[in-house]
N, C-alpha and C positions, 0 to 999 in steps of 0.2 A: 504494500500500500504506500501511496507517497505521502510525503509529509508534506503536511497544511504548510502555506506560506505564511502564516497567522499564528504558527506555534510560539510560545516565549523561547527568548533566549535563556541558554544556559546559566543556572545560578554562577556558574564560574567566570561569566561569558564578559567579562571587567578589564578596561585596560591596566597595562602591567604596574603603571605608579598608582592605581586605586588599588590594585592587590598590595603590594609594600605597605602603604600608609595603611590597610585594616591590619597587616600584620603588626607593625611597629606599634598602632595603638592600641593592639592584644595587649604589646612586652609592657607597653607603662602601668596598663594597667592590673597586668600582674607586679611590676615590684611595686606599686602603692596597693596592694592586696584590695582592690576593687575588681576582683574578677567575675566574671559574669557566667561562665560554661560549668554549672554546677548541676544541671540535668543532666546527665547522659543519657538518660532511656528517651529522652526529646526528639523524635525526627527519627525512631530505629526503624519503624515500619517502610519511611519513607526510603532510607538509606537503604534498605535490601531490595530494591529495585534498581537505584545508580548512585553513581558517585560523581562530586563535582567539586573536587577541591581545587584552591585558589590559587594553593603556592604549593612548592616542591621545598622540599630541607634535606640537605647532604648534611645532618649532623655525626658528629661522634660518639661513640657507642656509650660514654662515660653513663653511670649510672643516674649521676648528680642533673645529667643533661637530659629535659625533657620536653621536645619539643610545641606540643599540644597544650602546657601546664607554661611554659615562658612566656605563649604567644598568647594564649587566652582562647582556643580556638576548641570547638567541639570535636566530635568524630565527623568523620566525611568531610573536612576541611583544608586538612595539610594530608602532601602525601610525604612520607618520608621513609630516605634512606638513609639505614644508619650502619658505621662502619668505624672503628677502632681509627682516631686521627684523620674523620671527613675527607680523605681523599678520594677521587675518580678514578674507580676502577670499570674494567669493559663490562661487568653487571650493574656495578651502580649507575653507570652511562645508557645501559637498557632500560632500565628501570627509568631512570627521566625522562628518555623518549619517550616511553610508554605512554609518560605522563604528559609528556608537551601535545605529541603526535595524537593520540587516542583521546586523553581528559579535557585536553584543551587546558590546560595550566599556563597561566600567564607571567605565573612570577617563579625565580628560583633562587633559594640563598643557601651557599656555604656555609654551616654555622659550627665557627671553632669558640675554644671555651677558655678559661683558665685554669690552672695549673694542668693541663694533659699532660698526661702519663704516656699516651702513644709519643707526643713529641717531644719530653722530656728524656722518652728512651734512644729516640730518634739523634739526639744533642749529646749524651752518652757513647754511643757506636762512633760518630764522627770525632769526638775529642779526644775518647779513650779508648777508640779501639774494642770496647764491649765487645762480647760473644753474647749474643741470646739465643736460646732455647729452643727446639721445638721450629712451627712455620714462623715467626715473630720475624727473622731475618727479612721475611718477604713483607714483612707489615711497615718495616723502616724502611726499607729500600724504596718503596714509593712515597714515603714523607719528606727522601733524603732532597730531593730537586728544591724543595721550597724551604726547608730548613738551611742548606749549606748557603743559599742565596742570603739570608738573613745572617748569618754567621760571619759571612765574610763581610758584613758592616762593622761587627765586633761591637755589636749594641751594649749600652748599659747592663740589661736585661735580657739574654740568651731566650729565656724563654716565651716570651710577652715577644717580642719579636719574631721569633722563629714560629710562633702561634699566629700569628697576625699576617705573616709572608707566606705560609702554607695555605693560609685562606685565597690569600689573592692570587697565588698559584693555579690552585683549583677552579675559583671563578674564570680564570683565563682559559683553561683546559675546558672547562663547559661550552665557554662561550665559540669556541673556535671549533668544537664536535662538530663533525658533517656526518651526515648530511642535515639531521631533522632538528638539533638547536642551534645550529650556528644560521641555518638559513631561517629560524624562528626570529634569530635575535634581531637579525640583518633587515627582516619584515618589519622587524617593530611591532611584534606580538607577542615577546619575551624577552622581559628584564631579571638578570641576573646580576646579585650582588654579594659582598661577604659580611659577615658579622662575624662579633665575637661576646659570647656570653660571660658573664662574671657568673659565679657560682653563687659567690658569697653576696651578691645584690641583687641578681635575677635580672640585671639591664642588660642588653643587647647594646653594643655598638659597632654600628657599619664601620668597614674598614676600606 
């Protein structure tokens, strides 16, 4: 059957700076503890029919990190992938598509944290030489691109740096995917940017 020319658009169907700005003013609204997404059984009937979330999260797997509870946002909302030090792997890069290509998602953010332990390990192996364990070797080696870049500024702060250079890394490595987000982005139907969560505040700051 075809579809009415008179159907509504997509709840997700938002340009990509109105997607940011409801995310951003989820995060405020979580760290002044005014949050608002405290139904979840709200909208579940509707939800096991489709999905239409707004924004995509390449967060870190940290426990502390939690995307849905930072940004204020219900279920069906954000889609997220999450991966030990938010970097871009060829699944986590499926996974976006999926979501650009298929859900029609408008927005995407890298969201690195403070104090991480992926790249904290990562600052370790390159300064001293560390052996780690186990698959971990293969977990640093793709932190090492955005971490050694931050390093060789020789910042104040190793890691608050090398956290914040991993991020823009990544955002770059999204943005430049072809075929289906780099030519999103190129459209001007997907804004991608990076943040960086404080633990201990619950603020997101763009980086």
């Amino acid at each position: 059957m075809a579809q009415s020319s008179e159907m509504k658009a997509a709840p997700n169907d938002i340009a990509p700076d109105e997607a940011m700005r409801r995310l951003m003013d989820g995060n405020a609204r979580y760290v002044e503890n005014l949050t608002q997404n405290r139904d979840m059984a709200a909208g579940r009937e509707a939800r096991a029919a489709a999905q239409y979330p707004f924004a995509g999260i390449l967060s870190c797997a940290d426990s502390r990190v939690a995307p849905e509870l930072a940004f204020d946002q219900g279920p069906g909302e954000l889609f997220v992938v999450r991966v030990a030090g938010n970097f871009v792997d060829t699944n986590g890069l499926a996974s976006m598509e999926f979501g650009v290509a298929v859900l029609g998602i408008p927005f995407l953010m890298v969201l690195g944290h403070s104090s991480c332990g992926a790249i904290s390990a990562t600052i370790d192996v390159i300064e001293n030489g560390t052996e780690l364990p186990g698959h971990l070797p293969s977990l640093t080696d793709a932190l090492k691109p955005g971490v050694e870049k931050a390093l060789a500024t020789k910042p104040a702060d190793p890691l608050v740096a090398a956290t914040e250079e991993n991020v823009r890394y990544n955002v770059e490595k999204l943005k430049t995917a072809t075929p289906i987000v780099a030519e999103a982005v190129s459209a001007g139907k997907l804004k991608i940017v990076g943040g960086v969560y404080d633990i201990a505040t619950g603020k997101v700051e763009l980086v």
